[in-house]
CHARMM internal coordinates of N, CA and C (Angstrom, degrees):
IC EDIT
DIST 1 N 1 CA 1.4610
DIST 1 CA 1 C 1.5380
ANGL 1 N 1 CA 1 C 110.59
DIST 1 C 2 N 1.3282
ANGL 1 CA 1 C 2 N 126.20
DIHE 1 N 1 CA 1 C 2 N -59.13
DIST 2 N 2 CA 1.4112
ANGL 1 C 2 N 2 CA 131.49
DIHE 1 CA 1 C 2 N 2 CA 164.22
DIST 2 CA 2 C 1.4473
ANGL 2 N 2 CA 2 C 119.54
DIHE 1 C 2 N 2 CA 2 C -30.18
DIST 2 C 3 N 1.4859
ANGL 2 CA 2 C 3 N 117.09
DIHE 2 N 2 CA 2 C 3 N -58.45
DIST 3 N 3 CA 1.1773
ANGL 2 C 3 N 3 CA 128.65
DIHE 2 CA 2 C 3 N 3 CA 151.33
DIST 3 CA 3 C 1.7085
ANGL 3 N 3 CA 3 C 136.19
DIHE 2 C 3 N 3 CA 3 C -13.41
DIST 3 C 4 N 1.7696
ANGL 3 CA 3 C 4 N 106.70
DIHE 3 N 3 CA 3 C 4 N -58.00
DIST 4 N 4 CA 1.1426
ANGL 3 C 4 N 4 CA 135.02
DIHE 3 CA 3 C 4 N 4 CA 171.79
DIST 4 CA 4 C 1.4680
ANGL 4 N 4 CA 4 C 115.82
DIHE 3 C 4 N 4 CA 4 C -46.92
DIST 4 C 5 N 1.7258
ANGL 4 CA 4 C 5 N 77.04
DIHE 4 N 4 CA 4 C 5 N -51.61
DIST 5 N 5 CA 2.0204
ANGL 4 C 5 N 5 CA 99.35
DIHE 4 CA 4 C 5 N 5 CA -168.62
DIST 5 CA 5 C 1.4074
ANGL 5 N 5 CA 5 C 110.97
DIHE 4 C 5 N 5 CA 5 C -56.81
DIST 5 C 6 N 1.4286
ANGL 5 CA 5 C 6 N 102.18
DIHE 5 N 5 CA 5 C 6 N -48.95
DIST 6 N 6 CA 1.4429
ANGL 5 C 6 N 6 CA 126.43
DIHE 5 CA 5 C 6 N 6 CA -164.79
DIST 6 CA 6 C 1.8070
ANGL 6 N 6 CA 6 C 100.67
DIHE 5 C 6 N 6 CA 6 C -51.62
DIST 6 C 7 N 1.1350
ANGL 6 CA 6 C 7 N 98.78
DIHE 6 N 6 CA 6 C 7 N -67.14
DIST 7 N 7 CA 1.7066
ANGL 6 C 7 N 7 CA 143.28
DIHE 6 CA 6 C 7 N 7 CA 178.44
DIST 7 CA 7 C 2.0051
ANGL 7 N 7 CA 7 C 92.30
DIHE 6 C 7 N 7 CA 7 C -17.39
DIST 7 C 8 N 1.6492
ANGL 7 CA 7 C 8 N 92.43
DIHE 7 N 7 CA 7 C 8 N -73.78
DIST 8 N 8 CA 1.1130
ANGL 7 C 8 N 8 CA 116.95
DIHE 7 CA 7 C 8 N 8 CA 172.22
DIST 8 CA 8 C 1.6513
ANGL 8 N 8 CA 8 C 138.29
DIHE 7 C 8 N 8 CA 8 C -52.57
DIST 8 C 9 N 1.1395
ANGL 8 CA 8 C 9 N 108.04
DIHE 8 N 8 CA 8 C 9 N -33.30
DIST 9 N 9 CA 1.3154
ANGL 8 C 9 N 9 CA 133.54
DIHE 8 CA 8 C 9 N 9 CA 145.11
DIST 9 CA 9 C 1.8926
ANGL 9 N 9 CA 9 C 121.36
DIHE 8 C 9 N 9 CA 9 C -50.31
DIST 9 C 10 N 1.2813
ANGL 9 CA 9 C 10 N 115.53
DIHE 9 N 9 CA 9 C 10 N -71.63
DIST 10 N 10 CA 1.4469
ANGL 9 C 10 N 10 CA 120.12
DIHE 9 CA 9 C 10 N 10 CA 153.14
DIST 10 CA 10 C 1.7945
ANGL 10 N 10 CA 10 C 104.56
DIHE 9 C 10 N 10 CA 10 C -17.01
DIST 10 C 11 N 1.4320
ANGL 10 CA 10 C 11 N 83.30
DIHE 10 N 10 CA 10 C 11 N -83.75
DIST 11 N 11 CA 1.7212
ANGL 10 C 11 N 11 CA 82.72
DIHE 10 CA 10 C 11 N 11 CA -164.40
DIST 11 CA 11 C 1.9938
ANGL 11 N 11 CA 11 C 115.96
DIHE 10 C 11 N 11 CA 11 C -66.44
DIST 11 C 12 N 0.8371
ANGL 11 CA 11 C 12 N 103.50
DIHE 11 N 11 CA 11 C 12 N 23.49
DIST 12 N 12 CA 1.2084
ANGL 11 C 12 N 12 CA 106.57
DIHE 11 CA 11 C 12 N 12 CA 179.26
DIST 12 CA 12 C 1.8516
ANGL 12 N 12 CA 12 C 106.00
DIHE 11 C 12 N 12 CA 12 C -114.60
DIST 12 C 13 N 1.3144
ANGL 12 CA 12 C 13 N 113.34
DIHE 12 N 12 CA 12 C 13 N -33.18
DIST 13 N 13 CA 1.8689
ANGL 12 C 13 N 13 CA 128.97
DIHE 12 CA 12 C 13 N 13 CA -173.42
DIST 13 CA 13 C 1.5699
ANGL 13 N 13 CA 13 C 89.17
DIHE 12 C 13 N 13 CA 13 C -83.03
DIST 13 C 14 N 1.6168
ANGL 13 CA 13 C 14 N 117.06
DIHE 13 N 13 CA 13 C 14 N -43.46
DIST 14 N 14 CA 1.7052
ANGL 13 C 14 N 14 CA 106.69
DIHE 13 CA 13 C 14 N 14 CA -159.97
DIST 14 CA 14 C 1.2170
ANGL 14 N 14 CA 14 C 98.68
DIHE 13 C 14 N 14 CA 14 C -38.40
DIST 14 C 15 N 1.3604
ANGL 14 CA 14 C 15 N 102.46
DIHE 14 N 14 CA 14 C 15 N -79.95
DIST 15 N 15 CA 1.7537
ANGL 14 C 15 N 15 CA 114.77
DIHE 14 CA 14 C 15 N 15 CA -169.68
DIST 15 CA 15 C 1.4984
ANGL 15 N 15 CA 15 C 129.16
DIHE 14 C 15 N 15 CA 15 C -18.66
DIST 15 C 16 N 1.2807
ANGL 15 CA 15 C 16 N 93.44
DIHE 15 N 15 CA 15 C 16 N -52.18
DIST 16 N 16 CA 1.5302
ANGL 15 C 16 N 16 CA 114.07
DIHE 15 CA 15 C 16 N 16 CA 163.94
DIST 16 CA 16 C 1.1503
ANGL 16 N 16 CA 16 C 123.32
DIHE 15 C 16 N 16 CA 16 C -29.44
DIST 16 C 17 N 1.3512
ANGL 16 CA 16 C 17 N 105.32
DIHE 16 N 16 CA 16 C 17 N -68.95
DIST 17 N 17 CA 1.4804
ANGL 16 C 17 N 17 CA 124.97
DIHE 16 CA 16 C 17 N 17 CA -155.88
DIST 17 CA 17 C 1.3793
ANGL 17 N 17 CA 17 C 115.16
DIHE 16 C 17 N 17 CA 17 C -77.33
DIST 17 C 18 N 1.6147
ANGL 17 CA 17 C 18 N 100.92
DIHE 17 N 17 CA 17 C 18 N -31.44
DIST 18 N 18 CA 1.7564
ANGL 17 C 18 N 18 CA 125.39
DIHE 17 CA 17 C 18 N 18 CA 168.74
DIST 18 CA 18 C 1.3147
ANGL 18 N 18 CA 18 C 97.69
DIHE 17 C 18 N 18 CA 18 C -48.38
DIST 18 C 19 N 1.2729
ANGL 18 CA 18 C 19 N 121.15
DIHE 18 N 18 CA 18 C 19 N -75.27
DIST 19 N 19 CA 1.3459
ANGL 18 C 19 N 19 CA 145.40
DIHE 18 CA 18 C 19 N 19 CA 171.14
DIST 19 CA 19 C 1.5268
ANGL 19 N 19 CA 19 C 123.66
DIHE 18 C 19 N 19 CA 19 C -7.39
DIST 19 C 20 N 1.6183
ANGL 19 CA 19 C 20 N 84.42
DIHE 19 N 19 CA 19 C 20 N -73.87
DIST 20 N 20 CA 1.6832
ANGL 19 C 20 N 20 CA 100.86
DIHE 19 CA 19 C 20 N 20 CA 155.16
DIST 20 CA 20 C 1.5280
ANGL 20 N 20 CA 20 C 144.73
DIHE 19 C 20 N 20 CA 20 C -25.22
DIST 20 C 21 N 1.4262
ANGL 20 CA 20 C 21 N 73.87
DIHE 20 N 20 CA 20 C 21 N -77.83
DIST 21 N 21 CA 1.8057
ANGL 20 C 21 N 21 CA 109.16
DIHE 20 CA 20 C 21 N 21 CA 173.13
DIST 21 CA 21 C 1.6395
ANGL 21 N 21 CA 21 C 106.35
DIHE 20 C 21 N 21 CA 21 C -42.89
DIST 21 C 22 N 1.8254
ANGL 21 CA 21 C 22 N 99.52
DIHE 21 N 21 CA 21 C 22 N -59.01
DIST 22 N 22 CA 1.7121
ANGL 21 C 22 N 22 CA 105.69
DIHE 21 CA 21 C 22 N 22 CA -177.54
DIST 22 CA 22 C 1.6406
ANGL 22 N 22 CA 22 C 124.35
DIHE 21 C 22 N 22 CA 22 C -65.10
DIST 22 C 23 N 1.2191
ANGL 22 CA 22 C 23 N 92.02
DIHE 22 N 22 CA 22 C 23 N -28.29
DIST 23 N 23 CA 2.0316
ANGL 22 C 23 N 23 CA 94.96
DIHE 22 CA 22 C 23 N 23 CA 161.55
DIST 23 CA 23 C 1.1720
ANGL 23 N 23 CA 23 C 136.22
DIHE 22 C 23 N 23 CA 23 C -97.84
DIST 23 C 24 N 1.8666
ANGL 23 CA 23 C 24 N 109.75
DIHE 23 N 23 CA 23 C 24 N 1.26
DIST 24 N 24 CA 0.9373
ANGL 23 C 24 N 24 CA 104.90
DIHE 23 CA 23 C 24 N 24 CA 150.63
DIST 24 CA 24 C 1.6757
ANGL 24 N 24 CA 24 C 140.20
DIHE 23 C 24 N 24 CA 24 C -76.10
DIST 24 C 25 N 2.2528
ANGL 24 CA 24 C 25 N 93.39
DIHE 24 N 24 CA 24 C 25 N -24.75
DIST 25 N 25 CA 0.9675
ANGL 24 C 25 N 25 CA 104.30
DIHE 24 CA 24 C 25 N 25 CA 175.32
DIST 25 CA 25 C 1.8417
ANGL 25 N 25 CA 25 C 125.13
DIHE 24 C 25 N 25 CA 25 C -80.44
DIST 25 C 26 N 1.5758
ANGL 25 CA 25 C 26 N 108.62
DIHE 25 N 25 CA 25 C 26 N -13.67
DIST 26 N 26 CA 1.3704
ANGL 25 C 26 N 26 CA 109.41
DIHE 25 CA 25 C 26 N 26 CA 157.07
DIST 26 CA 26 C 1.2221
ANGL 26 N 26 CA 26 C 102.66
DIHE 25 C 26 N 26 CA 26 C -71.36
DIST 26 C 27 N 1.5481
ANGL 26 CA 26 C 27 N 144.39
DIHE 26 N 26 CA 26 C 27 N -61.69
DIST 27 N 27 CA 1.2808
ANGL 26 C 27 N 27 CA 129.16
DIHE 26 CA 26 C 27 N 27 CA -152.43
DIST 27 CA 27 C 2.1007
ANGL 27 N 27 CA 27 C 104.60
DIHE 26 C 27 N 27 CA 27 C -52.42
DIST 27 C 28 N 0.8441
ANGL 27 CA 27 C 28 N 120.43
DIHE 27 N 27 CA 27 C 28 N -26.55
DIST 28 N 28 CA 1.4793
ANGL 27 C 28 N 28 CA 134.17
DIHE 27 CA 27 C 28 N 28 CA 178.84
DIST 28 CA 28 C 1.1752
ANGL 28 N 28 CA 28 C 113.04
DIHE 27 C 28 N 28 CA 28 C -57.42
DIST 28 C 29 N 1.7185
ANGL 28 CA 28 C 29 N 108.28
DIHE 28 N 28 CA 28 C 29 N -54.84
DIST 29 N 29 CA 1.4461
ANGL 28 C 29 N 29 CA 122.64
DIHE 28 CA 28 C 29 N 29 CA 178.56
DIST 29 CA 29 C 1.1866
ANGL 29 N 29 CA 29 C 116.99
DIHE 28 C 29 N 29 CA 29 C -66.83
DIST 29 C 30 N 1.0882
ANGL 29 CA 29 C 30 N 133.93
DIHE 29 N 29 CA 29 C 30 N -63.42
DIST 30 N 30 CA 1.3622
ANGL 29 C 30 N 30 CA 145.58
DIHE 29 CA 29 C 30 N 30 CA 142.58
DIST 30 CA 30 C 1.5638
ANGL 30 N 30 CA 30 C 124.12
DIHE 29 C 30 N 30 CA 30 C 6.88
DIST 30 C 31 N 1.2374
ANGL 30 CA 30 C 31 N 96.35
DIHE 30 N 30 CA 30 C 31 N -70.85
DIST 31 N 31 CA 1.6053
ANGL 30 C 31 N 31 CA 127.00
DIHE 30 CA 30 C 31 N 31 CA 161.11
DIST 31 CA 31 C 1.5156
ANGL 31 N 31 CA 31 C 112.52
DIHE 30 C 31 N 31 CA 31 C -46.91
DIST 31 C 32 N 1.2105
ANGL 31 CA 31 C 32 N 113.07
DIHE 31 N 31 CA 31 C 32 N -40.06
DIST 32 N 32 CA 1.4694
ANGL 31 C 32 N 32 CA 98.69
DIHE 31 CA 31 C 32 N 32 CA -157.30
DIST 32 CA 32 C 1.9881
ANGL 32 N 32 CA 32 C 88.48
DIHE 31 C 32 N 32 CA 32 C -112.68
DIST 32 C 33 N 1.2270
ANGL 32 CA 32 C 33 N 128.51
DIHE 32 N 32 CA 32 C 33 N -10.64
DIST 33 N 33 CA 1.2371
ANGL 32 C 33 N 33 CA 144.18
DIHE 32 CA 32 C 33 N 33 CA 161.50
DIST 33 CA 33 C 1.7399
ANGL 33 N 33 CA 33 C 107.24
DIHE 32 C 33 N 33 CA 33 C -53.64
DIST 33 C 34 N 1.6992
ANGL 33 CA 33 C 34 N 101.42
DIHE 33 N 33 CA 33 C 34 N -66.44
DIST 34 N 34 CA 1.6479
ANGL 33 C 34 N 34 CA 86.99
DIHE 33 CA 33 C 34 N 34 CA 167.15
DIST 34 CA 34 C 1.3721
ANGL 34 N 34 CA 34 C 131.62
DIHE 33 C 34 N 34 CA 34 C -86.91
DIST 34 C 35 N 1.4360
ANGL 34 CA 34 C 35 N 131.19
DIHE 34 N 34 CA 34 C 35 N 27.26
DIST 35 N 35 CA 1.0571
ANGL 34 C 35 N 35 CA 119.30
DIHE 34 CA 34 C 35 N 35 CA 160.54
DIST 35 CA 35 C 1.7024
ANGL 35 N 35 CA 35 C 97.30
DIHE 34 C 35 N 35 CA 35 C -100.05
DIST 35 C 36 N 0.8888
ANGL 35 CA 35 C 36 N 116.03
DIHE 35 N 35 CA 35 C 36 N -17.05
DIST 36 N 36 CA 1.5118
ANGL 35 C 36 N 36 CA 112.33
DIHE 35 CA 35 C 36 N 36 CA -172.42
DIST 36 CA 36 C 1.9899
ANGL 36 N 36 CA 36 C 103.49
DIHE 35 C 36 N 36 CA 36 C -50.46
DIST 36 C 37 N 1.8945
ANGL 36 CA 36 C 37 N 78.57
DIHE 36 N 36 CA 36 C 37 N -63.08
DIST 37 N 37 CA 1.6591
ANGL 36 C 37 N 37 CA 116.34
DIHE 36 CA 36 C 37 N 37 CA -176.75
DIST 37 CA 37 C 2.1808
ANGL 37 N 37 CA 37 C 97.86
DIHE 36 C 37 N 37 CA 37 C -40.62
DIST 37 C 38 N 1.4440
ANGL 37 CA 37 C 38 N 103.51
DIHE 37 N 37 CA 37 C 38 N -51.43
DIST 38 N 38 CA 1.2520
ANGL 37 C 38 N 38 CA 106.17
DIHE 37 CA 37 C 38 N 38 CA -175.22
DIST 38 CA 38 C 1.5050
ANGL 38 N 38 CA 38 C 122.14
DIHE 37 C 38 N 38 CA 38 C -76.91
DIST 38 C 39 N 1.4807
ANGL 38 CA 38 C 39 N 136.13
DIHE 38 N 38 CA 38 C 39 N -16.60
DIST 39 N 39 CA 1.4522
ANGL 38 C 39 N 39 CA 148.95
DIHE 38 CA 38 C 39 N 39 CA 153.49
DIST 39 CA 39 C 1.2244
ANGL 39 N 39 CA 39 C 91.20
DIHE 38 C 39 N 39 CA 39 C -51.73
DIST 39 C 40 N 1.2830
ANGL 39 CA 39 C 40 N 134.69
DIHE 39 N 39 CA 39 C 40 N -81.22
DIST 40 N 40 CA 1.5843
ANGL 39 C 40 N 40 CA 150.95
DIHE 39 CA 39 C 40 N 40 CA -161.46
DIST 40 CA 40 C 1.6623
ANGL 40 N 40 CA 40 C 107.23
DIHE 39 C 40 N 40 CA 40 C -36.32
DIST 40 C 41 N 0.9965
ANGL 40 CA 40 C 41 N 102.04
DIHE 40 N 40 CA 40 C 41 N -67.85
DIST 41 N 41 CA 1.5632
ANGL 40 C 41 N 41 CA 113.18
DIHE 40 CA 40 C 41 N 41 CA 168.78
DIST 41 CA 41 C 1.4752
ANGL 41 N 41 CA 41 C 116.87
DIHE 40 C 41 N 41 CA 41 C -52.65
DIST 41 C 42 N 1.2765
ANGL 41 CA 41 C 42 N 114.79
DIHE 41 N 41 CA 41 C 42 N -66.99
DIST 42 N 42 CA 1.9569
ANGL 41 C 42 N 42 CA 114.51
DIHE 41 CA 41 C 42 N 42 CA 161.43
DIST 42 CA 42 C 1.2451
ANGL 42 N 42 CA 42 C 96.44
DIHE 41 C 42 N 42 CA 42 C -28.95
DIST 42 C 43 N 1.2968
ANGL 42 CA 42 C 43 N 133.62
DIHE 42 N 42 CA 42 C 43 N -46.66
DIST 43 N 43 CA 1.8646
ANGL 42 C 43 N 43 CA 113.44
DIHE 42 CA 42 C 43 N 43 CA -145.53
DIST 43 CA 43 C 1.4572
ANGL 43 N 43 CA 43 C 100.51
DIHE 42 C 43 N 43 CA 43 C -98.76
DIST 43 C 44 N 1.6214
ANGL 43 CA 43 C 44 N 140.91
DIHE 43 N 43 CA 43 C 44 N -26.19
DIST 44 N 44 CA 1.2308
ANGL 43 C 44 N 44 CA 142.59
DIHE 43 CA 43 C 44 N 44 CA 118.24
DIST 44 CA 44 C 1.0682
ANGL 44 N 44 CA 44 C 117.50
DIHE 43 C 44 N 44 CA 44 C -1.97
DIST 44 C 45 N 1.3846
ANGL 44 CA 44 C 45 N 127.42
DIHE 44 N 44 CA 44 C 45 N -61.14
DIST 45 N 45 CA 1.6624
ANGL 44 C 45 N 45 CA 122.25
DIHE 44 CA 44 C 45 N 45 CA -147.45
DIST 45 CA 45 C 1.8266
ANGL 45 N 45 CA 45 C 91.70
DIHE 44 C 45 N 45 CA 45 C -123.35
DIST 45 C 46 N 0.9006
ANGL 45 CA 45 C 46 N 103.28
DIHE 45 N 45 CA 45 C 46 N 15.83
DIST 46 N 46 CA 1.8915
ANGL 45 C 46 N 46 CA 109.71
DIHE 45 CA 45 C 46 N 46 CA 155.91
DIST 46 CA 46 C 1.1413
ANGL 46 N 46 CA 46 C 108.08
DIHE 45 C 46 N 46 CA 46 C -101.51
DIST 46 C 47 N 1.1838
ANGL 46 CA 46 C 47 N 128.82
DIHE 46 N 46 CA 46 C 47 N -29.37
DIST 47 N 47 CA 1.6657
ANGL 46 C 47 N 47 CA 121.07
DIHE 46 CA 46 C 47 N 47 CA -156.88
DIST 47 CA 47 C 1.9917
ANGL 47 N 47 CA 47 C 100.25
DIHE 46 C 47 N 47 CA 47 C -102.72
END
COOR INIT
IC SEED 1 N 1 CA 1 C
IC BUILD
C-alpha cells in the first residue's frame, strides 16, 4: 500500500518539476532575449 502511495506521488511531482525546469528555462531566454532587444535599441539611439 505505501508503495502505491509513494508510486502515486512520483507521478504527481514529475510534471511539476518538468514544468519547472521549462519556465525556468524560458524565464532565462526571455531574459537574455530582452537585453539583446535592449543593446540593439541603445546602439540605434546612439548613432
Amino acid at each position: 500500500m505505501h508503495f502505491i502511495h509513494k508510486r502515486s506521488v512520483q507521478l504527481i511531482f514529475q510534471p511539476c518539476l518538468c514544468v519547472a525546469q521549462v519556465s525556468h528555462d524560458a524565464y532565462v531566454f526571455l531574459f537574455f532575449l530582452l537585453k539583446v532587444v535592449g543593446n540593439v535599441l541603445k546602439g540605434f539611439s546612439d548613432e
